[in-house]
PDB file of N, CA, C and O in Angstrom, chain B, residues numbered from 101:
ATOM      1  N   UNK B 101     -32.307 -24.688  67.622  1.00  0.00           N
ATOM      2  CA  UNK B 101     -30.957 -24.160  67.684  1.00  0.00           C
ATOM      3  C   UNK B 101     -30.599 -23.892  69.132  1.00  0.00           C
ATOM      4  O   UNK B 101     -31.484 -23.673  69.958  1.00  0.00           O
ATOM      5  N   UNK B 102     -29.517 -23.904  69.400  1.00  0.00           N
ATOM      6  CA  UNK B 102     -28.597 -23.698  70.810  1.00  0.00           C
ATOM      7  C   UNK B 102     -28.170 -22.917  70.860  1.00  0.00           C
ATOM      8  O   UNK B 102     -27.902 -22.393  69.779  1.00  0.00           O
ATOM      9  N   UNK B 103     -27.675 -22.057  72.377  1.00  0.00           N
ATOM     10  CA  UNK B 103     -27.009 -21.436  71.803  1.00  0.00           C
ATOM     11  C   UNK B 103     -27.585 -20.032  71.735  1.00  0.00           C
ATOM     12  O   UNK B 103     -28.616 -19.861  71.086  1.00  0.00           O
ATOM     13  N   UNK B 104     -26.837 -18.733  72.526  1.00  0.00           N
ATOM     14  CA  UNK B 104     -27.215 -17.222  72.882  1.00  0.00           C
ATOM     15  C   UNK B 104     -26.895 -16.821  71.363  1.00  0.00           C
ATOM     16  O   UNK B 104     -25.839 -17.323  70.980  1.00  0.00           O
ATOM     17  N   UNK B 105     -27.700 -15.863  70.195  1.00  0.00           N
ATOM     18  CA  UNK B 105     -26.973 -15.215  69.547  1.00  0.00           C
ATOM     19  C   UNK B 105     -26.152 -14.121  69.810  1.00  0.00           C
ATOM     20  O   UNK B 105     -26.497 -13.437  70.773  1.00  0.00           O
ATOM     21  N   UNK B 106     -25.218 -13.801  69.240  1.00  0.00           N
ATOM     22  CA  UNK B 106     -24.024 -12.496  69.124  1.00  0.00           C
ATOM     23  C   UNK B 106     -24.980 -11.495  68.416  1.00  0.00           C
ATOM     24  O   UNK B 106     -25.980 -11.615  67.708  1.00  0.00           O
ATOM     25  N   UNK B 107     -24.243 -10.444  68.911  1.00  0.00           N
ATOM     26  CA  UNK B 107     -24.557  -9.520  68.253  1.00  0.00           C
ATOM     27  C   UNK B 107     -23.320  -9.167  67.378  1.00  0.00           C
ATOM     28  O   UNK B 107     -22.234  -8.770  67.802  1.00  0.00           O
ATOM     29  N   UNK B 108     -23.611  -9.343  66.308  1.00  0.00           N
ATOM     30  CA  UNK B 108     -22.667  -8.545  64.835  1.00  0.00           C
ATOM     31  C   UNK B 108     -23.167  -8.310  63.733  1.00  0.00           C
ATOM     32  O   UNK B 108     -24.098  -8.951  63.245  1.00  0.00           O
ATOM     33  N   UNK B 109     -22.610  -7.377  63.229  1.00  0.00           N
ATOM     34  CA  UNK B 109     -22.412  -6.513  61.561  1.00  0.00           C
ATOM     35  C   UNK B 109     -22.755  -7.040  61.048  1.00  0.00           C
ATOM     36  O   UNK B 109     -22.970  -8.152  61.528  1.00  0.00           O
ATOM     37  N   UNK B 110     -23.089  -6.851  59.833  1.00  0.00           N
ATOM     38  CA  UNK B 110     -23.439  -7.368  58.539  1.00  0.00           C
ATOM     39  C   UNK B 110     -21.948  -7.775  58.166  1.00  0.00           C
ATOM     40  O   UNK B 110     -21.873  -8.994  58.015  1.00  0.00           O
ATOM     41  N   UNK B 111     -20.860  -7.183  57.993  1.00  0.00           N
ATOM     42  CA  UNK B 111     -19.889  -7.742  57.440  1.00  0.00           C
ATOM     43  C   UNK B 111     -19.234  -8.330  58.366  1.00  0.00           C
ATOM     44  O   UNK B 111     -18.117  -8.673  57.977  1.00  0.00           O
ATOM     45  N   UNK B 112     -19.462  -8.591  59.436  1.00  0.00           N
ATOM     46  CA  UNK B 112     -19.107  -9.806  60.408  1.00  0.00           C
ATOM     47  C   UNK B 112     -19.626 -11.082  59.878  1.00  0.00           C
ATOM     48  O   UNK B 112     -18.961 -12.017  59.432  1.00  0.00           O
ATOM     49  N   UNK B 113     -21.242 -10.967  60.020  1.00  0.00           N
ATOM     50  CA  UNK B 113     -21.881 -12.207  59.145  1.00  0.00           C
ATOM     51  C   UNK B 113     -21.534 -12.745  57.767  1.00  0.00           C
ATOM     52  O   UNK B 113     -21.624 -13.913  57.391  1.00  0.00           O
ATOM     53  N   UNK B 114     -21.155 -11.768  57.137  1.00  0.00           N
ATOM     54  CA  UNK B 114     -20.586 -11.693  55.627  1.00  0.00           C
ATOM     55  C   UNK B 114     -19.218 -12.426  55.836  1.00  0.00           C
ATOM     56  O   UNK B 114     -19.233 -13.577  55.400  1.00  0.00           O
ATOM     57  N   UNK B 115     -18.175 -12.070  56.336  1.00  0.00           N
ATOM     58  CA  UNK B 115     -17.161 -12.845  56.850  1.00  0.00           C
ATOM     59  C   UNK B 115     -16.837 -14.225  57.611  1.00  0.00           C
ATOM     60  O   UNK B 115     -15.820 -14.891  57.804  1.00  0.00           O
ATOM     61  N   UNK B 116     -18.534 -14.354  58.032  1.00  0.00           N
ATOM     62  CA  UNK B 116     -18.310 -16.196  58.962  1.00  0.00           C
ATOM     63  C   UNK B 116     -19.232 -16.736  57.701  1.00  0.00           C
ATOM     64  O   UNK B 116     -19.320 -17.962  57.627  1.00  0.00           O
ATOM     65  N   UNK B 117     -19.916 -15.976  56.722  1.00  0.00           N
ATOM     66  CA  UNK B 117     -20.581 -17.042  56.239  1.00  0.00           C
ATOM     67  C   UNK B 117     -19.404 -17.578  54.963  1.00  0.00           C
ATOM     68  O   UNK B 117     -19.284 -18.620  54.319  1.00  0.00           O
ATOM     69  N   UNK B 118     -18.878 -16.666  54.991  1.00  0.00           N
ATOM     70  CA  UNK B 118     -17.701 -16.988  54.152  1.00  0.00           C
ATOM     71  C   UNK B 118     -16.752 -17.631  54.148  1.00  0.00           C
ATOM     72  O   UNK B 118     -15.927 -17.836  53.257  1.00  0.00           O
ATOM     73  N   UNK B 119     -16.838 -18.043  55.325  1.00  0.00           N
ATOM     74  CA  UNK B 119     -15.490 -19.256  56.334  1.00  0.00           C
ATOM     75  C   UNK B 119     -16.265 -20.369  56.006  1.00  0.00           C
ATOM     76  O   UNK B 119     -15.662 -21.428  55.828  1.00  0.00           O
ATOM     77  N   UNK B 120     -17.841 -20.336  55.855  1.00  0.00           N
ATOM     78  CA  UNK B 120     -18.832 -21.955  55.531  1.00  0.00           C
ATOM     79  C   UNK B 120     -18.255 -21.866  54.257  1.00  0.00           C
ATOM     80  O   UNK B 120     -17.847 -22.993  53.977  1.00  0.00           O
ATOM     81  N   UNK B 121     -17.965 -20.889  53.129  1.00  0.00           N
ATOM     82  CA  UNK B 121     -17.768 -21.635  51.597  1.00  0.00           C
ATOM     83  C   UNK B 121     -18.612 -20.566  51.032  1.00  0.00           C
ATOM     84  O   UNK B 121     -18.521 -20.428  49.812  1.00  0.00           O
ATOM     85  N   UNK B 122     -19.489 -19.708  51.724  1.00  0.00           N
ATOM     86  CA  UNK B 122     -20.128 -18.843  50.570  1.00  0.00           C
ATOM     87  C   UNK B 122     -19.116 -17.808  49.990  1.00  0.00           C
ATOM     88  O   UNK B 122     -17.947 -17.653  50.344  1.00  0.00           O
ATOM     89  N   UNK B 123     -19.867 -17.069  48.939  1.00  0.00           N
ATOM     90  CA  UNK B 123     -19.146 -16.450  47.771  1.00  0.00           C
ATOM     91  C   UNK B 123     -20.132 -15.152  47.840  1.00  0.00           C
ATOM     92  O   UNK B 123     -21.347 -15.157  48.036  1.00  0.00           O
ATOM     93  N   UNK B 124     -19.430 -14.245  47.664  1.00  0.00           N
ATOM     94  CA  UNK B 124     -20.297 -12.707  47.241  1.00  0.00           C
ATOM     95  C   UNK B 124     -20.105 -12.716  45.840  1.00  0.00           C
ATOM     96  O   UNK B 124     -19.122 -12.734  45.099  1.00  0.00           O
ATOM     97  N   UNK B 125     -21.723 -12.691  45.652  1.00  0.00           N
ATOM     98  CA  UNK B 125     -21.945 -12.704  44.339  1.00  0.00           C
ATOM     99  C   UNK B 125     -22.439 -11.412  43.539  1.00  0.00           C
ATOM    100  O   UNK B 125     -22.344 -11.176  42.335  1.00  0.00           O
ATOM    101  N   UNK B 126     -22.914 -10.757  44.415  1.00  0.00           N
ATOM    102  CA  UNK B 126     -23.429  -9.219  44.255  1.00  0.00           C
ATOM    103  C   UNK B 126     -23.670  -8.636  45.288  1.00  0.00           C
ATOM    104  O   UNK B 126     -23.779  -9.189  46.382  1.00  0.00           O
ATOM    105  N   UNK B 127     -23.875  -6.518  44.906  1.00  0.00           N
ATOM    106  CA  UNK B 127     -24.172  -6.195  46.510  1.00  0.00           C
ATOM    107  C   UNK B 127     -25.013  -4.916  45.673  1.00  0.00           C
ATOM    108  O   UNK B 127     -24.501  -4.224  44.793  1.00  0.00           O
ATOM    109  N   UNK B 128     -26.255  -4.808  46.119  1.00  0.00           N
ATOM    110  CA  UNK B 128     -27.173  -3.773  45.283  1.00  0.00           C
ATOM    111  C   UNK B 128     -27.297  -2.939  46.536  1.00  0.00           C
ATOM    112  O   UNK B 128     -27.726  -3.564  47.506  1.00  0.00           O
ATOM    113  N   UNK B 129     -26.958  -1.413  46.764  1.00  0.00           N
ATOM    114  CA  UNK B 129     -27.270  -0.726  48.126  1.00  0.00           C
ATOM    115  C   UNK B 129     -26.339  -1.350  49.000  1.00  0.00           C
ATOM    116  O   UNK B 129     -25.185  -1.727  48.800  1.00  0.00           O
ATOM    117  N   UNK B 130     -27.377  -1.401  50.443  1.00  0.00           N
ATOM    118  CA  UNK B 130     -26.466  -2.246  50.940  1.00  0.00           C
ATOM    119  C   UNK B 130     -26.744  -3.520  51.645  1.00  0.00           C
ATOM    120  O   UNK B 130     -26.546  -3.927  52.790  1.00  0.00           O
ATOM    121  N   UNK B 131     -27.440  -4.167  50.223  1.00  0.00           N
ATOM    122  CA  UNK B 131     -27.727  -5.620  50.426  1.00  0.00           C
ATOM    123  C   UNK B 131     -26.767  -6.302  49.883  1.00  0.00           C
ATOM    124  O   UNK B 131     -26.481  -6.229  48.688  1.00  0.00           O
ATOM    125  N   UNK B 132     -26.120  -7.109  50.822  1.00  0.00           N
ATOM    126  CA  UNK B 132     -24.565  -8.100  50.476  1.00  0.00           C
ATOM    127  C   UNK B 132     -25.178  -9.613  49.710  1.00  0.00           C
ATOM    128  O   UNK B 132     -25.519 -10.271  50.693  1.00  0.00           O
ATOM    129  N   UNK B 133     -25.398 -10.239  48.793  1.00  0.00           N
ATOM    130  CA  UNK B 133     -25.909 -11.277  47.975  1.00  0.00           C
ATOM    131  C   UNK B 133     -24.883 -12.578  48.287  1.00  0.00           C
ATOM    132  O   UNK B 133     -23.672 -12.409  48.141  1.00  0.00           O
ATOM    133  N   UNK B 134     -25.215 -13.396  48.559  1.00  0.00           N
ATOM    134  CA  UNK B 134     -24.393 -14.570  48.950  1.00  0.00           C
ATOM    135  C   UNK B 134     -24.606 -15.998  48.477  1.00  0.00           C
ATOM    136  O   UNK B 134     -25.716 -16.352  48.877  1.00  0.00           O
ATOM    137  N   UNK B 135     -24.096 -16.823  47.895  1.00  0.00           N
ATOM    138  CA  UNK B 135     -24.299 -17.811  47.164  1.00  0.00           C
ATOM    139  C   UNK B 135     -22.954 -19.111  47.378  1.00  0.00           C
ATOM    140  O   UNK B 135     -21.812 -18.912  46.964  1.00  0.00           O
ATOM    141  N   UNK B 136     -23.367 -20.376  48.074  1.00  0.00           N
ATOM    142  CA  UNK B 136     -22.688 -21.616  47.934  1.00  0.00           C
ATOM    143  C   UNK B 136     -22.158 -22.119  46.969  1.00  0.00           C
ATOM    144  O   UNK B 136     -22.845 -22.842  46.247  1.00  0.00           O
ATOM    145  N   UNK B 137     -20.752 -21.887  46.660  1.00  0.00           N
ATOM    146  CA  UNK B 137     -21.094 -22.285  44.997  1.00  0.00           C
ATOM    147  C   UNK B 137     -20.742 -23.968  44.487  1.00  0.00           C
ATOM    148  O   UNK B 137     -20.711 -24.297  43.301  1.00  0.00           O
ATOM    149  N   UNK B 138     -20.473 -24.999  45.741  1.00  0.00           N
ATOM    150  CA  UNK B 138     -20.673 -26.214  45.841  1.00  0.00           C
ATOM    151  C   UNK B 138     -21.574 -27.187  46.197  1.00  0.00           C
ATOM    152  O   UNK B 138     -21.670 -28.371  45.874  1.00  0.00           O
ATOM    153  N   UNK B 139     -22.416 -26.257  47.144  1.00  0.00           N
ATOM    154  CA  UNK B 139     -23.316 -27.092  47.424  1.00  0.00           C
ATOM    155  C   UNK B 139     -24.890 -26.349  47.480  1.00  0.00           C
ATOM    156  O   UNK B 139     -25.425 -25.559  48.256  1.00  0.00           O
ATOM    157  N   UNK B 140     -25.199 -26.862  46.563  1.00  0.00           N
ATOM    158  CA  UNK B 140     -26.732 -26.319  45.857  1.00  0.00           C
ATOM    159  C   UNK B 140     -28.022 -26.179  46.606  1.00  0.00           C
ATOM    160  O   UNK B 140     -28.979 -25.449  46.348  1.00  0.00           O
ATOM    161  N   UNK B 141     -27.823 -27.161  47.740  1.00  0.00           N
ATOM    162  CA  UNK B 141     -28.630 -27.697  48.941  1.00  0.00           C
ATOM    163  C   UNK B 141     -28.708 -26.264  50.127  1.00  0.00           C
ATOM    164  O   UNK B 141     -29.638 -26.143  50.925  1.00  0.00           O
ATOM    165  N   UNK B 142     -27.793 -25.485  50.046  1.00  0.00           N
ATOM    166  CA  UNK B 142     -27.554 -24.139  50.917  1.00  0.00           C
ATOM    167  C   UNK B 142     -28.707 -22.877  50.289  1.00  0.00           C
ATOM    168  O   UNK B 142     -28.668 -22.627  49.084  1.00  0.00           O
ATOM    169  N   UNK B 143     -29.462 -22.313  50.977  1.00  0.00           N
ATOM    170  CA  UNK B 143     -30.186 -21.515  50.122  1.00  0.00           C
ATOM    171  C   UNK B 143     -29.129 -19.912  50.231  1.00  0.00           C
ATOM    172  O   UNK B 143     -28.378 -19.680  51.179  1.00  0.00           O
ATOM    173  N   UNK B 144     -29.306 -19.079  49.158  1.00  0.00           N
ATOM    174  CA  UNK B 144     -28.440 -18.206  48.595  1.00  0.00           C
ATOM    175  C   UNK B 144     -29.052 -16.625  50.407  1.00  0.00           C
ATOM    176  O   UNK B 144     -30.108 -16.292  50.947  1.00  0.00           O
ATOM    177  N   UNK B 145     -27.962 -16.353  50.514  1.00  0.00           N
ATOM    178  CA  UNK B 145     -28.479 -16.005  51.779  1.00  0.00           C
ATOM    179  C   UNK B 145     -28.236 -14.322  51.200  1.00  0.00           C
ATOM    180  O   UNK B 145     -27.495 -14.141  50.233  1.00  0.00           O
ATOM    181  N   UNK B 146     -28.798 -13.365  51.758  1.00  0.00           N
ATOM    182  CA  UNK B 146     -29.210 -11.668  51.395  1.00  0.00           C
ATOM    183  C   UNK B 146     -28.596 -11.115  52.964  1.00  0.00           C
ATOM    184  O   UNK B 146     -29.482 -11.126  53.819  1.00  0.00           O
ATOM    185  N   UNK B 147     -27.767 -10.827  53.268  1.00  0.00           N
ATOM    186  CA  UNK B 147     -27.084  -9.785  54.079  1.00  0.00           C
ATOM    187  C   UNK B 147     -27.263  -8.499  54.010  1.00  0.00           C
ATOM    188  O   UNK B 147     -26.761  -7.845  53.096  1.00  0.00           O
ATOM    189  N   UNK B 148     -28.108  -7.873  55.100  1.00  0.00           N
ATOM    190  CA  UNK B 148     -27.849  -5.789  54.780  1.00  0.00           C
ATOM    191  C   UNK B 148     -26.431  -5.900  55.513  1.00  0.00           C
ATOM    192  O   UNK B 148     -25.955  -6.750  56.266  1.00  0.00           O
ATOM    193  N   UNK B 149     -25.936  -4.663  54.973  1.00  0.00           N
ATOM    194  CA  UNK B 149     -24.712  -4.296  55.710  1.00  0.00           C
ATOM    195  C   UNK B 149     -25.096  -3.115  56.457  1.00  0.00           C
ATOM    196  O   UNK B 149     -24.974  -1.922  56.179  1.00  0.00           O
ATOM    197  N   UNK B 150     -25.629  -3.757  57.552  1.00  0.00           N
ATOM    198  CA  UNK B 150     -25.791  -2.902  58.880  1.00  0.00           C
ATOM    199  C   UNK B 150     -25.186  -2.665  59.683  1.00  0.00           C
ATOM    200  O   UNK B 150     -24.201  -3.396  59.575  1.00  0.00           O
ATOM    201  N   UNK B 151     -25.033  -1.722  61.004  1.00  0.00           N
ATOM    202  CA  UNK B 151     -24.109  -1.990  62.067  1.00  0.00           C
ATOM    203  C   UNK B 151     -24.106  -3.027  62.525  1.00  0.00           C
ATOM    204  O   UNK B 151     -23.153  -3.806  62.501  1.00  0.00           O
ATOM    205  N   UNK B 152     -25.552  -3.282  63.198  1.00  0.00           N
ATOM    206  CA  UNK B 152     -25.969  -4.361  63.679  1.00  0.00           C
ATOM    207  C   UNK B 152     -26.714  -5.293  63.116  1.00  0.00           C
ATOM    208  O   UNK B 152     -27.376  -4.618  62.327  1.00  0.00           O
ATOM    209  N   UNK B 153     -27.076  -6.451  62.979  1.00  0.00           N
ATOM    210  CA  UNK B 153     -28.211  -7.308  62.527  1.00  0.00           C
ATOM    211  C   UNK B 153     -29.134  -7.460  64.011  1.00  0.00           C
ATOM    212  O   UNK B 153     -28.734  -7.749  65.139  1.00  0.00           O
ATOM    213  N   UNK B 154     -30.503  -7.148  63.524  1.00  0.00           N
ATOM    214  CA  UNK B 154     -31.531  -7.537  64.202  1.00  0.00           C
ATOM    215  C   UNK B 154     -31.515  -9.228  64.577  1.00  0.00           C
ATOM    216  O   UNK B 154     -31.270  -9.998  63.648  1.00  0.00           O
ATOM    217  N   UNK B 155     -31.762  -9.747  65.855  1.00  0.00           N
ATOM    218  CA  UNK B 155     -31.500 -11.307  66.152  1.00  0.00           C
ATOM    219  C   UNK B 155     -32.489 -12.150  65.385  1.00  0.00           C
ATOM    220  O   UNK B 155     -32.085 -13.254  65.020  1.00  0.00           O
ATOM    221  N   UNK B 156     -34.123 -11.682  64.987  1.00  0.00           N
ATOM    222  CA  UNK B 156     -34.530 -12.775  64.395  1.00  0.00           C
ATOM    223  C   UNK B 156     -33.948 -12.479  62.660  1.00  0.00           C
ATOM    224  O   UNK B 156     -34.471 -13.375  61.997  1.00  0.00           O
ATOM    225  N   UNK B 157     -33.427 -11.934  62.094  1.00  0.00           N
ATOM    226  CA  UNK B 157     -32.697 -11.532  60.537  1.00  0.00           C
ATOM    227  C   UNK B 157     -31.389 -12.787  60.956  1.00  0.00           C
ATOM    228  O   UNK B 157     -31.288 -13.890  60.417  1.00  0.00           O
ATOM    229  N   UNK B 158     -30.786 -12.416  61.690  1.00  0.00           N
ATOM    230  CA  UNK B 158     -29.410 -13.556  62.252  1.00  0.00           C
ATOM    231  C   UNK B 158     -30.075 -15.077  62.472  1.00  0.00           C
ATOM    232  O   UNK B 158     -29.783 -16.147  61.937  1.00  0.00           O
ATOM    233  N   UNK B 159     -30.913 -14.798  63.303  1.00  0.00           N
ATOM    234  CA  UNK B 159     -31.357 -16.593  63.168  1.00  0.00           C
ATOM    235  C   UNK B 159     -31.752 -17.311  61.988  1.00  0.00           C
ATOM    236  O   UNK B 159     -31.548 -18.501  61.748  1.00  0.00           O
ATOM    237  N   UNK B 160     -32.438 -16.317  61.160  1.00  0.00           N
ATOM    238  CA  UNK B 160     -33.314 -17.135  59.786  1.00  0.00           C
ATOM    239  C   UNK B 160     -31.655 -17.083  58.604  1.00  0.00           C
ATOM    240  O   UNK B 160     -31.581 -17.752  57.573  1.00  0.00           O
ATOM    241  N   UNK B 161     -31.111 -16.634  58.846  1.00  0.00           N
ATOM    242  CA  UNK B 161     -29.615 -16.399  58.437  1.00  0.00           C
ATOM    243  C   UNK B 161     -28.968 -17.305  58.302  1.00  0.00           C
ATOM    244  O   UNK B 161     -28.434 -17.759  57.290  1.00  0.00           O
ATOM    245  N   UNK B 162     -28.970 -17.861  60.023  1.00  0.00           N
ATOM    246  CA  UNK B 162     -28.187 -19.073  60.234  1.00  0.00           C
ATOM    247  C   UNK B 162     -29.042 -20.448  59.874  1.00  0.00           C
ATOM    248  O   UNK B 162     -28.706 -21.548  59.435  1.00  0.00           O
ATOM    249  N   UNK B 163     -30.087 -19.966  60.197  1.00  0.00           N
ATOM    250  CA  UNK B 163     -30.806 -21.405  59.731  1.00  0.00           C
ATOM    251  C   UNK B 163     -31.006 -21.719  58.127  1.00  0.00           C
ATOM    252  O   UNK B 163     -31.219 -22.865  57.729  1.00  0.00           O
ATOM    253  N   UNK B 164     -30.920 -20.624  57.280  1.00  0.00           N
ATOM    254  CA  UNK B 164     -30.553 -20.782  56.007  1.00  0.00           C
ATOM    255  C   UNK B 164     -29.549 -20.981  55.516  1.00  0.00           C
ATOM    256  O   UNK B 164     -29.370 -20.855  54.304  1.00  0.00           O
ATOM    257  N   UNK B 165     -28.400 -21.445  56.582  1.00  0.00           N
ATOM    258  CA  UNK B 165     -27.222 -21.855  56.024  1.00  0.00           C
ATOM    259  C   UNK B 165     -26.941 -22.997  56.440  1.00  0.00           C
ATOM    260  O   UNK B 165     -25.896 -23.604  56.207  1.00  0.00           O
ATOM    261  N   UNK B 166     -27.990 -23.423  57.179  1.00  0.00           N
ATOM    262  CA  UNK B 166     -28.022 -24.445  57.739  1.00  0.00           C
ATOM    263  C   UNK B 166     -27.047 -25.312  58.487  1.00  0.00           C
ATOM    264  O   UNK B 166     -26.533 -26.426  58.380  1.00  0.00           O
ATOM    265  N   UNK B 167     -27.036 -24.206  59.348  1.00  0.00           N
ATOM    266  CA  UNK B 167     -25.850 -24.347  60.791  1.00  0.00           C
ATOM    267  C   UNK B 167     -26.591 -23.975  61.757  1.00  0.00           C
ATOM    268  O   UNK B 167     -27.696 -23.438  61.680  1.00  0.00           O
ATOM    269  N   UNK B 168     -25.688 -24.400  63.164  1.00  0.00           N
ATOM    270  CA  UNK B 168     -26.446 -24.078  64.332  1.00  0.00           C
ATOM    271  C   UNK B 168     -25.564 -22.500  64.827  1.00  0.00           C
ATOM    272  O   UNK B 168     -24.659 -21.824  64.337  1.00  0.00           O
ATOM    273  N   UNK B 169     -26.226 -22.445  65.766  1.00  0.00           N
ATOM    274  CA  UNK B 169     -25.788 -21.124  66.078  1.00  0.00           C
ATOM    275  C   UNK B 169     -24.460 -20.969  67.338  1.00  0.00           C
ATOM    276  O   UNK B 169     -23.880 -19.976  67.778  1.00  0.00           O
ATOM    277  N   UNK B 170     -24.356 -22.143  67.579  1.00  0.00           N
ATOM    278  CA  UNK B 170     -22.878 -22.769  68.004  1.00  0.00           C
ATOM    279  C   UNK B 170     -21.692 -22.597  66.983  1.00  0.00           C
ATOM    280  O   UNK B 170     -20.659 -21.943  67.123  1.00  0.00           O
ATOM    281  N   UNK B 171     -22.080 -23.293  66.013  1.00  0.00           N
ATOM    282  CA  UNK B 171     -21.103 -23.187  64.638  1.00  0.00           C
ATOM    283  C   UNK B 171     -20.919 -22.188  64.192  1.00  0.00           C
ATOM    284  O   UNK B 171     -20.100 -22.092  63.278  1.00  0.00           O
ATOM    285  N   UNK B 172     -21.624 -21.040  64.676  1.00  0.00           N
ATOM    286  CA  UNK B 172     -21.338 -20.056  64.044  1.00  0.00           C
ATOM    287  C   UNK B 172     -21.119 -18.715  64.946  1.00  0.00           C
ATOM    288  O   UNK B 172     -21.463 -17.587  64.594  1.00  0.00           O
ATOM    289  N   UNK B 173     -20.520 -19.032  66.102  1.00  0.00           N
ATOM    290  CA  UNK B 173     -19.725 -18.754  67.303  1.00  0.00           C
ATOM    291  C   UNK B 173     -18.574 -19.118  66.808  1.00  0.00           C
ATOM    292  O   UNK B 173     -17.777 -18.206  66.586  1.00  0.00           O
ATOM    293  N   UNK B 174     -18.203 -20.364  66.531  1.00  0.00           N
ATOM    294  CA  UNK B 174     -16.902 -20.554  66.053  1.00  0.00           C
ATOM    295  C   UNK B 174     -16.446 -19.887  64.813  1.00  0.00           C
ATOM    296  O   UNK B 174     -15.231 -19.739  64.678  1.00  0.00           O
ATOM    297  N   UNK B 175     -17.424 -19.368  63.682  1.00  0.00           N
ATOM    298  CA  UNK B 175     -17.026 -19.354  62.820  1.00  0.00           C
ATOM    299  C   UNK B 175     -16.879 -17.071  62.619  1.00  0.00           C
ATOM    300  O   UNK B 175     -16.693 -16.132  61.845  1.00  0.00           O
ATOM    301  N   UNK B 176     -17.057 -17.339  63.529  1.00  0.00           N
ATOM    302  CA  UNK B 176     -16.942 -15.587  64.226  1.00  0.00           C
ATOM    303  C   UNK B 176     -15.364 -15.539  64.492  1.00  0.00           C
ATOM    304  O   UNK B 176     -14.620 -14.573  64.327  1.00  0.00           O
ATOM    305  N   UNK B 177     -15.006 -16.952  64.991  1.00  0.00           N
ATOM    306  CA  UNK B 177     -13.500 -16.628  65.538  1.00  0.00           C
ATOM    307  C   UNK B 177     -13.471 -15.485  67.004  1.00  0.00           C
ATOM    308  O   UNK B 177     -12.930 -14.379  66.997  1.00  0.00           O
ATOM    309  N   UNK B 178     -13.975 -15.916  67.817  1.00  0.00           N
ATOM    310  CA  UNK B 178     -14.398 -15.528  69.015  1.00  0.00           C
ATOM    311  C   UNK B 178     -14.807 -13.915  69.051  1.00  0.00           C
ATOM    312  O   UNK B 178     -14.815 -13.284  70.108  1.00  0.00           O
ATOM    313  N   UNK B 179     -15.207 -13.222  67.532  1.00  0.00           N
ATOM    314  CA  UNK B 179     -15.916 -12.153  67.969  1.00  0.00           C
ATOM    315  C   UNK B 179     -17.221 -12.477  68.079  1.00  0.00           C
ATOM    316  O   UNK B 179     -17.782 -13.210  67.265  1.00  0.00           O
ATOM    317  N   UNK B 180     -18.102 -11.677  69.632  1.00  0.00           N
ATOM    318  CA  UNK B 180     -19.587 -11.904  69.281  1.00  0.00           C
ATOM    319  C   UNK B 180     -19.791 -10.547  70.917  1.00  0.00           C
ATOM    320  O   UNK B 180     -20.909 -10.193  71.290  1.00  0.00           O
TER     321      UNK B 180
END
């Protein structure tokens, strides 16, 4: 992957992964549950809703959504 990570929220992440097509499917505590609901090939990704996300939680994040971490600069919409 390329590319400095951002630092953001859980519901920052919750909000760009949601611009890829995911869906909140549940939220137990404050684990946010996330699920592709077109493409099956995406593994179902687990969000805490933290202030912050820790950077290696954000990388295995992004790499389970299987984007780079460029794409998902954009998909922040220039917050980071």
């Amino acid at each position: 992957m390329s590319g400095k990570l951002p630092v953001v929220s859980g519901q920052d992440a919750v909000r760009a992964f949601q611009r890829l097509g995911y869906e909140v499917v549940r939220q137990r505590g404050s684990h946010i549950r996330l699920r592709h609901p077109i493409d099956p090939a995406r593994q179902p990704l687990t969000v805490p809703d933290h202030r912050t996300l820790k950077p290696g939680l954000l990388r295995r994040l992004i790499r389970d959504a299987q984007i780079e971490v460029d794409e998902f600069h954009k998909l922040l919409g220039g917050k980071s």
